[in-house]
N, C-alpha and C positions, 0 to 999 in steps of 0.2 A: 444514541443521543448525538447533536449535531448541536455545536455552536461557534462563529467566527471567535477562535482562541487567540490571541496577540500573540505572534511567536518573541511573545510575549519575549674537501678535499680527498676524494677518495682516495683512502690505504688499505692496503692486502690487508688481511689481520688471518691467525690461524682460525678455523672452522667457517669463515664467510668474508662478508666484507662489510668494512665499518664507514659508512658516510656522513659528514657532516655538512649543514648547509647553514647559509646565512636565512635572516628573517624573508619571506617571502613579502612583496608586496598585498597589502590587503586587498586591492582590488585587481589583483592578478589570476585570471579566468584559468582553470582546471584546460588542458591542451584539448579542443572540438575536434569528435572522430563521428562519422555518420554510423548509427548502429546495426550491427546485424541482428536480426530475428529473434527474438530469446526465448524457448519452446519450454512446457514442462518435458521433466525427462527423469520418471521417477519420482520422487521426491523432491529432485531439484529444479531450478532453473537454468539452462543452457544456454548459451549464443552459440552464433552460426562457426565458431571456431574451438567448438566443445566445452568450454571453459563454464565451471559453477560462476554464478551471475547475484550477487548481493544487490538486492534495490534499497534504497534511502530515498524517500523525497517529502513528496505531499500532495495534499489536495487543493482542487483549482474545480470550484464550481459555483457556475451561475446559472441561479435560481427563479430570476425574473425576465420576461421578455422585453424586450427583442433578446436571445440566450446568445452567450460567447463573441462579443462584440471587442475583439483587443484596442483598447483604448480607452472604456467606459469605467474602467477607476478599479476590474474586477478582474478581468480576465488576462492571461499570459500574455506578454510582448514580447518582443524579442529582447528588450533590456533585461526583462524579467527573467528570461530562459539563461540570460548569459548570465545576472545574479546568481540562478539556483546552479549553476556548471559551475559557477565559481566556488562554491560551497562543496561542491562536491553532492549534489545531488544530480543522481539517475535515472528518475521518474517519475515522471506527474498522475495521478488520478484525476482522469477531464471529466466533471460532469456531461452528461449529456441527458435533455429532457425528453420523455416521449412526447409531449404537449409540444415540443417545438420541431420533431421530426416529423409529428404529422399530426400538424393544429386541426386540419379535416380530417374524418375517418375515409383510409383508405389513400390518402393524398400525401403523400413525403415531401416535404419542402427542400427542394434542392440545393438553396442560396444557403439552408439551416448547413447543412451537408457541408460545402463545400467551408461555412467559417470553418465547422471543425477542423476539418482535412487541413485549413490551414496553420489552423494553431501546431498539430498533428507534426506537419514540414517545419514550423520553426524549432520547436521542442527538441527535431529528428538532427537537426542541425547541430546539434551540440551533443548530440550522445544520449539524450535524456527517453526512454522509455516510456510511453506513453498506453495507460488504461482508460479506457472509454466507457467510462461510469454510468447506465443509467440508471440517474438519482430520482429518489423520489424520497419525499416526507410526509406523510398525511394525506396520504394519494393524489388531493389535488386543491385545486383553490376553492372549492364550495365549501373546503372543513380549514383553510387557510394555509394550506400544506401548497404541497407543487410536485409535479411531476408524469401523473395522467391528465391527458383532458379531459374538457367539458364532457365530451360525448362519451368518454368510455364507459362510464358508469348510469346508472337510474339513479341509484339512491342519492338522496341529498337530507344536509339538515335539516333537523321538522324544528319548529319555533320552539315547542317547549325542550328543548336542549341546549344545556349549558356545552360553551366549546371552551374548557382551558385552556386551550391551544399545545401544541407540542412539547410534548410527549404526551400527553397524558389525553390530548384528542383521540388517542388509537383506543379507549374508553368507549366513547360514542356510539349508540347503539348504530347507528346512522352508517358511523363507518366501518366500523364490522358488516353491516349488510352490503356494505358497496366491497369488499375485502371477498365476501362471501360469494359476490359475482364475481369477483375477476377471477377465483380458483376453478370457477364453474364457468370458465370460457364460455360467461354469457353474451350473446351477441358477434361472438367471436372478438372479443375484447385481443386474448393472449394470441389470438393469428396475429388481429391485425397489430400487436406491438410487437412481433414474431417479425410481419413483413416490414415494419420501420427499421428492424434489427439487422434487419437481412440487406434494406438497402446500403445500413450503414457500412457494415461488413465487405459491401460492393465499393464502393466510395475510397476508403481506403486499403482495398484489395491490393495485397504486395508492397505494401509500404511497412517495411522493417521496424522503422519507430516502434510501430503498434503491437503493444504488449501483449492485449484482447482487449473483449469486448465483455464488461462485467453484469449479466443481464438484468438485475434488478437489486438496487438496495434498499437496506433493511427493510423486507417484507415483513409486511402482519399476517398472523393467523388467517384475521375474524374471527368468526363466533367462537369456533375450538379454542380461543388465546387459553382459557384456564386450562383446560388438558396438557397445557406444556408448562405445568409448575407442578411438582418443585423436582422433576427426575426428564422432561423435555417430553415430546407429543410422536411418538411415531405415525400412530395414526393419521397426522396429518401430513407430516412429514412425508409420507408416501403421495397426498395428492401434489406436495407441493414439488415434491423432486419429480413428480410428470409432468409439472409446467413447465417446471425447467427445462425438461427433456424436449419437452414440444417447441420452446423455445431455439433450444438448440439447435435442434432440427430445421428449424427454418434459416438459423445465421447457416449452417454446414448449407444448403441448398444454393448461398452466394461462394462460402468460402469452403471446403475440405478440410483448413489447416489453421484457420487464426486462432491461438485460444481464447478459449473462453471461461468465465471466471463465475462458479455458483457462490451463493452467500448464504449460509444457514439464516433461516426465520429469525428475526429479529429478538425474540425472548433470548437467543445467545447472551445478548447485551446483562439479564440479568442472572448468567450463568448457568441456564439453563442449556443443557448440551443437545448438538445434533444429530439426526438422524439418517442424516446424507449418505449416500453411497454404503449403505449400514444393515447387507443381510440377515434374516432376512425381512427385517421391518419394511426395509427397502431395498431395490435392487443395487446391484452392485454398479458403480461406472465405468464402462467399455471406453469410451472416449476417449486416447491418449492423450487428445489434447483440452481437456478440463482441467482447471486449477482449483484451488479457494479463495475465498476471501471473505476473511473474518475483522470484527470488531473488537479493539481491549480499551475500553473506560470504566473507570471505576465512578459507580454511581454515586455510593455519598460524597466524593469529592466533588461529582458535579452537581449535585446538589447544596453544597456546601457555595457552589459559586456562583451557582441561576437562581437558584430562592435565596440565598441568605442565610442558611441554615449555619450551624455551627462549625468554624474550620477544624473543631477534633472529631470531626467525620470521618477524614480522611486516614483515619488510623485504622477503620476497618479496613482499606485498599487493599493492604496485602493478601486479604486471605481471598475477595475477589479475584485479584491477578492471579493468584494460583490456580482458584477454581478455572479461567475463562484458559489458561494455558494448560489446564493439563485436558481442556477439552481439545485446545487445539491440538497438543500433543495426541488425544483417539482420533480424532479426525484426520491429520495426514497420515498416522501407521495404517488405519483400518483400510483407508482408499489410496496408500502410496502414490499420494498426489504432493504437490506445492502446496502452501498455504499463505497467502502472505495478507498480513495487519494493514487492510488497508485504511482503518480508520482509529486513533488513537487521540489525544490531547490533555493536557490539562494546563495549568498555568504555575502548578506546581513542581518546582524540579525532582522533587523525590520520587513525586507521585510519576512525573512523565519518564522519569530511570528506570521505575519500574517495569516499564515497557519494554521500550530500548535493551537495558540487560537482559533480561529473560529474551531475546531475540538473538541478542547476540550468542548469546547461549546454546542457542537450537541452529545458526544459521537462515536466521528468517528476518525476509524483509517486512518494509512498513512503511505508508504513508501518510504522512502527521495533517490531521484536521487542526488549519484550513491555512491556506495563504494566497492573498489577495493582491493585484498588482499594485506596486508606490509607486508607477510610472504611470497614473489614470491621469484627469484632470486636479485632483486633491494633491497628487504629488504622496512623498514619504519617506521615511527613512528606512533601510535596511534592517529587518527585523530581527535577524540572525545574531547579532553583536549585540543584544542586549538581553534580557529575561532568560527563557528557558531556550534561548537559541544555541549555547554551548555542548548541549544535552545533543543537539541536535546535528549539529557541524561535528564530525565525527572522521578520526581515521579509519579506515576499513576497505577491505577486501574487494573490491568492483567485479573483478572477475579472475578466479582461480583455474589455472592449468592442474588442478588436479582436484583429491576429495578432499573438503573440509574439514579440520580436526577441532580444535582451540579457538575462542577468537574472544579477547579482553583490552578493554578501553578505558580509560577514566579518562570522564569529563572534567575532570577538574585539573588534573595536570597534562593531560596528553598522552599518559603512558600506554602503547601499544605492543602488545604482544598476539602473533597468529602463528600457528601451525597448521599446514595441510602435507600431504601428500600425492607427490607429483603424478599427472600420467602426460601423454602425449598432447601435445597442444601444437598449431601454428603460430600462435600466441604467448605471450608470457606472460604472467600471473601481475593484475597490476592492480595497487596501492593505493588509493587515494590519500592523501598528505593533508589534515587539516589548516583552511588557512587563519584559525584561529588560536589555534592552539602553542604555536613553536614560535613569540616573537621575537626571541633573537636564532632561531635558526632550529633544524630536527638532527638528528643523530640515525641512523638508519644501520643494523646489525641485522647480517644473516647467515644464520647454520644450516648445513645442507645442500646451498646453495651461494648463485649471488645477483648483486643488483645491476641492471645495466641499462638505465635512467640515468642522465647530466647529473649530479649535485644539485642542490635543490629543487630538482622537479616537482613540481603538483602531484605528480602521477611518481609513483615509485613503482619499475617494472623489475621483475624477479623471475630466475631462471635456476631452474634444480641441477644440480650437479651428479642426482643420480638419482637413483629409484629411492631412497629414505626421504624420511622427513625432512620439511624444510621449514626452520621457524625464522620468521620476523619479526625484530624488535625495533618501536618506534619510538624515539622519547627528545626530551630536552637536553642539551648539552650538560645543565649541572642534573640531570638526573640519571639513575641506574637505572629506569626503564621498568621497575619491580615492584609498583607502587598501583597493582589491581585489583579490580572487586572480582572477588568471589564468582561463586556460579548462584545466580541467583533465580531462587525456584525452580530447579535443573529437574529432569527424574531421566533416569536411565533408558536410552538410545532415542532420546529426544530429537537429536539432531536431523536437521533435515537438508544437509549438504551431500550424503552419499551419492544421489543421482542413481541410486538402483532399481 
């Protein structure tokens, strides 16, 4: 489901070193470093200096043409790129349309091309990781949706069809049949969004920014949709992971090496689990460089907040979030991949914790639906400092010089505590410092190690003192630092920070 959300003095001390800092100014930007590469590597995320890699951001897509125009009130600017560094986010999810890669079949629009590329450069400028989304909702504008065009498909609405429009379009007998040709690379629909892929792949070939390239979201069935309730569809599942393969295959024919990012069938959304990389339903993935990307919404809360429906909806969320996590939990053990939330939201803080913690919990990243520029024509306020934006501005781990162990946050006072385990890095392990959290200043404690960052930095960098653990603890001046949530929805060797 998809809807625009409102984001809504250092002293030695024995075992580390204790620092305290004055309040940080609020609009003081996170220090801009150009990024190096970030590969899957196992399970985990790497940069080009071996270091485990936490992503935090959001999404940034536009849906209507002329697509990705920075200025038009939607899409990233560079004010906006230095807002989300200031917060301490690391990565954008960029829409991208196939309708605007190649409005004619067969014909790539280059001008489309080179906007992205540019958003791509400013994002890269600031450190920020960028995935190259292509979105789609309802396949396309004949059913009100967006994402393929005109020409990919035959089928269209016939008059006696009610369209409730999204979500609940993906109904439509209409569009099930048009679903039905694109898994049946009718026409060569999947080449030729194959060869849009492959241009795009070219385009920004070697530019580090670029996370991957995530080849189709949330897919429908088609006609199979019932076969994937109430235990998920292998059967289909098998034609659907050869599209993807065939996909793939075409981005690897520009690039060798950029990842690329599969997204289980869209029924995931209502907890129904995948068949991905899952012998032998399906075959296993060879690809070192495939990742995931999954979705975690809980539906009756958002049902609770698009129809109207009743706000003690949202009391079922938890046992949803369990369910859709401990899919993702079979989904990266069985294929020792990445996985990361690239799609999440509510307007709820409990509900949006849910999230967020159980991530934190595994070492997995996520990026929160939606954020739209306040530096268009309408102008705006910074969304982060008010609603569920504390939930979201978070201290945490950016990139770890060793394996992941621990990692606990509270949104509400700031308390952080991380444990990892060191190895060899050129790099040292660094910090990002909430700039919402510590307004008269942070307190910075480490065992096993210590920090060698100015006093107040944005960035707290960490260096181990030896092969042991190395915990840091983040907190306020009047606090003990000891005031964390729990492991929530945890299950045993969940974690996906090993990099093995």
């Amino acid at each position: 489901m998809r809807k625009f959300l409102p984001i809504g003095i250092a002293a030695a001390v024995v075992a580390g070193v204790l620092a305290w800092s004055p309040a940080a100014s609020a609009d003081e930007p996170a220090p801009k470093a150009p990024p190096t590469q970030v590969r899957p590597q196992g399970r985990a995320l790497v940069d080009g200096y071996g270091r485990t890699v936490l992503l935090h951001g959001v999404n940034n897509v536009d849906k209507d043409a002329p697509y990705v125009e920075p200025g038009d009130g939607l899409t990233i600017t560079a004010a906006d790129a230095d807002l989300l560094a200031q917060h301490g986010f690391n990565t954008v999810r960029l829409g991208v349309e196939f309708d605007g890669l190649m409005p004619q079949r067969g014909v790539v629009d280059g001008a489309y091309l080179d906007r992205i590329a540019g958003v791509v450069d400013v994002l890269g400028a600031r450190g920020i990781h960028v995935l190259l989304d292509n979105h789609q909702d309802g396949i396309g504008k004949p059913w009100g949706g967006n994402g393929f065009p005109d020409w990919a498909t035959t089928a269209r609405p016939q008059p006696w069809e009610p369209n409730p429009g999204f979500p609940l379009n993906y109904l439509m007998p209409s569009m099930n049949i048009a679903w039905d040709e694109i898994w049946a690379n009718k026409d060569g629909v999947l080449d030729q969004l194959g060869t849009a892929l492959a241009a795009l792949a070219t385009r920004v070939a070697g530019n580090p920014a670029v996370l991957g390239i995530e080849l189709m979201n949330e897919p429908w069935p088609g006609s199979p949709f019932l076969t994937c309730f109430p235990n998920g569809c292998p059967e289909f599942d098998r034609t659907y992971q050869a599209a993807m393969q065939k996909l793939t295959d075409h981005v690897r024919s520009a690039s060798a090496t950029v990842p690329v990012y599969w997204e289980p069938n869209v029924t995931w959304n209502e907890t129904m689990p995948s068949n991905l990389g899952n012998p032998p339903a399906t075959p296993a993935v060879t690809d070192p460089n495939v990742a995931f990307s999954v979705h975690d919404y809980c539906i009756p809360s958002q049902l609770s907040i698009y129809l109207g429906l009743p706000g003690g909806l949202k009391a079922a969320c938890p046992v949803q979030h369990d369910k859709t996590w401990a899919n993702i939990d079979s989904l990266g053990s069985r294929t020792n991949r990445p996985v990361i939330v690239t799609e999440f939201g509510d307007t709820d803080a409990d509900v949006l914790a849910a999230t967020v913690d159980r991530a934190d919990d595994r070492f997995v990243g996520w990026q929160y639906w939606h954020y739209s520029s306040i530096f268009g024509p309408e102008g705006g306020t910074d969304p982060f400092t008010r609603g569920v934006g504390k939930q979201l501005v978070r201290t945490y781990p950016q990139a770890t010089a060793g394996t992941p162990g621990t990692l606990r946050f509270n949104a509400d006072n700031g308390d952080f505590r991380y444990t990892y385990t060191p190895r060899s890095s050129s790099k040292p392990t660094e910090i990002y410092v909430s700039d919402l959290h510590y307004p008269a200043g942070y307190v910075a404690e480490v065992t096993g190690g210590h920090t060698t960052s100015p006093a107040g930095a944005r960035i707290v960098t960490v260096e181990a003192d030896g092969p042991g653990p190395v915990t840091v603890k983040i907190h306020r001046p009047d606090s003990d630092g000891n005031n964390l949530p729990g492991t929530a929805g945890s299950t045993s060797g969940s974690t996906g920070g090993a990099g093995s």
